[in-house]
N, C-alpha and C positions, 0 to 999 in steps of 0.2 A: 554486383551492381546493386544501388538502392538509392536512396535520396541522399546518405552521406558517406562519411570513410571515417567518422571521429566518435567514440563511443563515449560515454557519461557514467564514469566510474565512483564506489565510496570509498574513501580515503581516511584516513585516521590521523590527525596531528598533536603529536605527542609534546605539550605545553613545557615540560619541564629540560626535555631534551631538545626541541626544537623540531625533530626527525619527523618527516611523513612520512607513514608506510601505505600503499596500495591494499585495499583492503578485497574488491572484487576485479575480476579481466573477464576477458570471453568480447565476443562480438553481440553485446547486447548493453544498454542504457538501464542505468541501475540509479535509483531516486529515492526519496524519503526513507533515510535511517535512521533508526528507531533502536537506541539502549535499552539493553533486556537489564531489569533491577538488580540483576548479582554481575552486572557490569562485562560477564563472559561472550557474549552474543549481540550481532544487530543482527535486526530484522530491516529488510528493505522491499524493492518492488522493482521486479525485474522482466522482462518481457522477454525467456528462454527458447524461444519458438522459432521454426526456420523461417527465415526472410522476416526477422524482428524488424528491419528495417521499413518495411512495406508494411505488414500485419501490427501496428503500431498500436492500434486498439486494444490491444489484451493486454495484460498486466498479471503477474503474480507474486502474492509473498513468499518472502524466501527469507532462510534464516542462515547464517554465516559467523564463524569464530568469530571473534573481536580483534583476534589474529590473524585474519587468513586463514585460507582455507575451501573446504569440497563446500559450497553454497547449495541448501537444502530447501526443496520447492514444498509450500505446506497449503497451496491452492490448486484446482485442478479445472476449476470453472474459468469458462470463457468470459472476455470482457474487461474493463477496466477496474483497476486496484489502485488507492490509494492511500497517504495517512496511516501506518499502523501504528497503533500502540500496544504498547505491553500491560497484561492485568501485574496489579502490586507484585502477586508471588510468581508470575513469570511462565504460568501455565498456559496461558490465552493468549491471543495476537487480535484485537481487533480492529477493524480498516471500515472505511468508505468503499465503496464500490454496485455494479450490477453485472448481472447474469445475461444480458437481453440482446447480446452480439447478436447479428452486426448493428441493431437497433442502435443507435449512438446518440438519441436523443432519448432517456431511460431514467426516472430517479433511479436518484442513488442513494442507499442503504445503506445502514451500518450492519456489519460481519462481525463474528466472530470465528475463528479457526484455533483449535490446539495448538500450542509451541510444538507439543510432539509431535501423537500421532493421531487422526483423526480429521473429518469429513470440516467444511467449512461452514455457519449457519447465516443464512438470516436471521436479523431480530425482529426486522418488521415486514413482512413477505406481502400481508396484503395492504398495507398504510398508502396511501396515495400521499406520499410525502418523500420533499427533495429534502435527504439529509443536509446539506450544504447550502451557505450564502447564496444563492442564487436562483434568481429567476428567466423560467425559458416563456416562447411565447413562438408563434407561426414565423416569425421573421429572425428574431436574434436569439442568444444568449446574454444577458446583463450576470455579473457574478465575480466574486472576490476569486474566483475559479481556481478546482482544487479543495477548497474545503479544511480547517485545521481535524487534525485527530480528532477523536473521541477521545474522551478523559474520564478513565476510571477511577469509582468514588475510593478510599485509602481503604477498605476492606475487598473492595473487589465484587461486588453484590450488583452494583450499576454501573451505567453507562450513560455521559454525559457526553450531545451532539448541539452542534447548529442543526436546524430547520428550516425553511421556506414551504407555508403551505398558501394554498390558492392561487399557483402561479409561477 
C-alpha cells in the first residue's frame, strides 16, 4: 500500500536506432539523469528506502551503467537530493540538496560526493543561503522549484549555482 502503484523510471532513447531501453526498475521513483563525460554512466536520484512511497522526502544519488544494470548509492545522508552534475573528468557528483530531515523547510546547498568512493560534502555548511530560485516566507513557498544543476567551470576548480539570499 502507499499513495500510488506506478513508478518513474530512466530510460535511454537510442536516436539512431529508434530503440528504448529501460535503463533503472525496482519499486522506487528515479529522476534527474545526469551523463557522466566518458558517456559510460548516469547518475540520478533515487529514493531506495522502505516505503519510498510514503518516506518521499529522502532522495539519494545513485550511479548506474549507461547500460543497465546493479544501481550504485553514493549518498548516505538523510533528506532531499537533487540536480546532479558531473565534474569535467568525471570524479565528482555534485547536487542541490540538505541534511535537516524531517525539517522540510531547510536551505538547500550545494554537495559534492565522489563518483567512487567516499563521504558526501557540503560546500557551504554555515551560509545562510538558499542555493536555488526561490524564496520561502511563514505562509508559502514562491520558487522555479527544483533548482537547475550546479555547473562546473571546464577545469573542474568551481562550482557555479543560483542563489536566493534574504528570503
Amino acid at each position: 500500500s502507499g499513495y500510488h502503484d506506478t513508478w518513474t523510471h530512466v530510460w535511454v532513447l537510442d536516436l539512431a536506432t529508434r530503440r528504448l531501453r529501460q535503463i533503472t526498475f525496482g519499486e522506487a521513483d528515479d529522476a534527474d539523469p545526469a551523463w557522466s563525460p566518458d558517456g559510460r554512466f548516469l547518475a540520478c536520484v533515487s529514493n531506495r528506502r522502505p516505503r519510498a512511497d510514503v518516506h518521499f522526502e529522502h532522495g539519494d544519488i545513485f550511479v548506474v551503467p549507461a547500460r543497465g544494470g546493479r544501481m550504485r548509492r553514493l549518498t548516505r545522508t538523510s533528506g532531499p537530493k537533487h540536480a546532479p552534475a558531473w565534474s569535467p573528468d568525471g570524479r565528482h557528483i555534485a547536487y542541490l540538496g540538505h541534511r535537516r530531515f524531517p525539517d522540510t523547510v531547510e536551505n538547500v546547498h550545494v554537495w559534492v560526493v565522489p563518483a567512487g568512493r567516499g563521504a558526501e560534502r557540503d560546500l557551504c555548511p554555515a551560509a545562510d543561503l538558499m542555493c536555488e530560485d526561490v524564496l520561502l516566507s511563514d505562509a508559502r513557498e514562491f520558487g522555479a522549484g527544483g533548482g537547475p544543476p550546479p555547473v562546473w567551470s571546464a577545469d573542474g576548480r568551481r562550482l557555479f549555482f543560483l542563489a536566493s539570499r534574504r528570503g
